[in-house]
C-alpha positions as CSV (number, residue, x, y, z in Angstrom):
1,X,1.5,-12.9,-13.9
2,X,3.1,-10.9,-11.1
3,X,1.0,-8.6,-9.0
4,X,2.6,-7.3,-6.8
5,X,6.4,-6.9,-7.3
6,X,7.2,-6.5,-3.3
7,X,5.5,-9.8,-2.5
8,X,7.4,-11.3,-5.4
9,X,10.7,-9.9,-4.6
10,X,10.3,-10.7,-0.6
11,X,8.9,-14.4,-1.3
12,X,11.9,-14.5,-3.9
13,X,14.5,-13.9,-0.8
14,X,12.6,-15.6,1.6
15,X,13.4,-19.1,-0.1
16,X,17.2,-18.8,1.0
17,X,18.2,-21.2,3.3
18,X,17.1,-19.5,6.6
19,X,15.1,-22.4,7.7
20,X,17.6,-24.7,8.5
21,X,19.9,-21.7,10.7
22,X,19.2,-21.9,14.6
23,X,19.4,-19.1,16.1
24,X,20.3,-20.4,19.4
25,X,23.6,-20.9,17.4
26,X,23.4,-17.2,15.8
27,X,22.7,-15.0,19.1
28,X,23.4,-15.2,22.2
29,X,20.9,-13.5,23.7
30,X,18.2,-15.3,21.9
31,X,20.0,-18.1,23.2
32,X,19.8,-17.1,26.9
33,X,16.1,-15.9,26.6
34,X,15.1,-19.5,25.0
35,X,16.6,-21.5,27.8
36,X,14.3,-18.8,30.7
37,X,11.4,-19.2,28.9
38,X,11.9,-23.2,28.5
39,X,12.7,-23.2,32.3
40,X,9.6,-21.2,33.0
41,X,7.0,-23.4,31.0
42,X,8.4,-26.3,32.3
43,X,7.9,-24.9,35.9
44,X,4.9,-23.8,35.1
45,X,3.6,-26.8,33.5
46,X,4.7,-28.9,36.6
47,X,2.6,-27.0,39.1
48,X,-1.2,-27.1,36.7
49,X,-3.1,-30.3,36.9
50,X,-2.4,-32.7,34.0
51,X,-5.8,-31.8,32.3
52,X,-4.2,-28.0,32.0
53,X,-1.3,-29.5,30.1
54,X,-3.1,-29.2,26.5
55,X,-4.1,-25.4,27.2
56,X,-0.5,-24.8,28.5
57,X,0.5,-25.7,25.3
58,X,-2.0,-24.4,22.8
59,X,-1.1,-20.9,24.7
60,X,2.5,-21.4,23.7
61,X,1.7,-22.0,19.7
62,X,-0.6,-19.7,19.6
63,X,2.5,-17.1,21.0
64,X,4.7,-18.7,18.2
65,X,2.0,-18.1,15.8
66,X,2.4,-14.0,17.3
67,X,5.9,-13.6,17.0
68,X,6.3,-15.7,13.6
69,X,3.7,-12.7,12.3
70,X,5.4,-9.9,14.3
71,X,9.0,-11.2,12.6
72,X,7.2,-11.2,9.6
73,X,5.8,-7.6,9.4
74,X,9.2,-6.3,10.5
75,X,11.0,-8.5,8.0
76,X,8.9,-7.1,4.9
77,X,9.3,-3.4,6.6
78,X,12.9,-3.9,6.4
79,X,12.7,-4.8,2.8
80,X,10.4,-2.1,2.3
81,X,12.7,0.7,3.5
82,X,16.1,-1.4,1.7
83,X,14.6,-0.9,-1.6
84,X,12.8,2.0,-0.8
85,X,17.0,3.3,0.2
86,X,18.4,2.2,-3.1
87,X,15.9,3.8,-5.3
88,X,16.5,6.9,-3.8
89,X,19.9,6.6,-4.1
90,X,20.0,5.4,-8.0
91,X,17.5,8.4,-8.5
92,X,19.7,11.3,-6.6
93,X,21.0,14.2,-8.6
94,X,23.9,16.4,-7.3
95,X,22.4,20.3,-6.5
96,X,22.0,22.9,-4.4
97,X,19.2,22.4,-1.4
């Protein structure tokens, strides 16, 4: 059984094949800013001592792991206000305001 008809819906549309589309290929500007930031942690990582190299790194997931929840939230929001739009629209009645 279903309990919550958002999550189902969002999990539902989630499954597409978004996965597998690089966005390096999709934007341009995500694109730009991936190369910086690769050029940055790589000359960052070349001026710590080698035993820094595991924190330098664990630092980096653990800012994936932020923006993969930040996408998220944003993502469902989205959603939220799409269907949120659509039933408004399939309940509006011409009048006078």
């Amino acid at each position: 059984m279903v309990k919550n008809m958002f999550d189902f819906l969002v999990t539902a549309i989630e499954t597409e094949n978004w996965e597998h589309v690089s966005l390096e290929n999709v934007s341009s500007d995500y694109y730009h800013a991936s190369q910086k930031a690769e050029n940055y942690y790589e000359k960052i990582k070349e001026i710590l001592p080698p035993e820094m190299h595991e924190t330098l790194l664990r630092l980096d997931d653990e800012r994936n792991q932020m923006e993969n929840a930040v996408t998220d939230v944003y993502y469902r929001q989205g959603f939220s206000d799409a269907l949120r739009l659509i039933l408004q629209a399939m309940l509006w009645e011409p009048g006078r305001g």
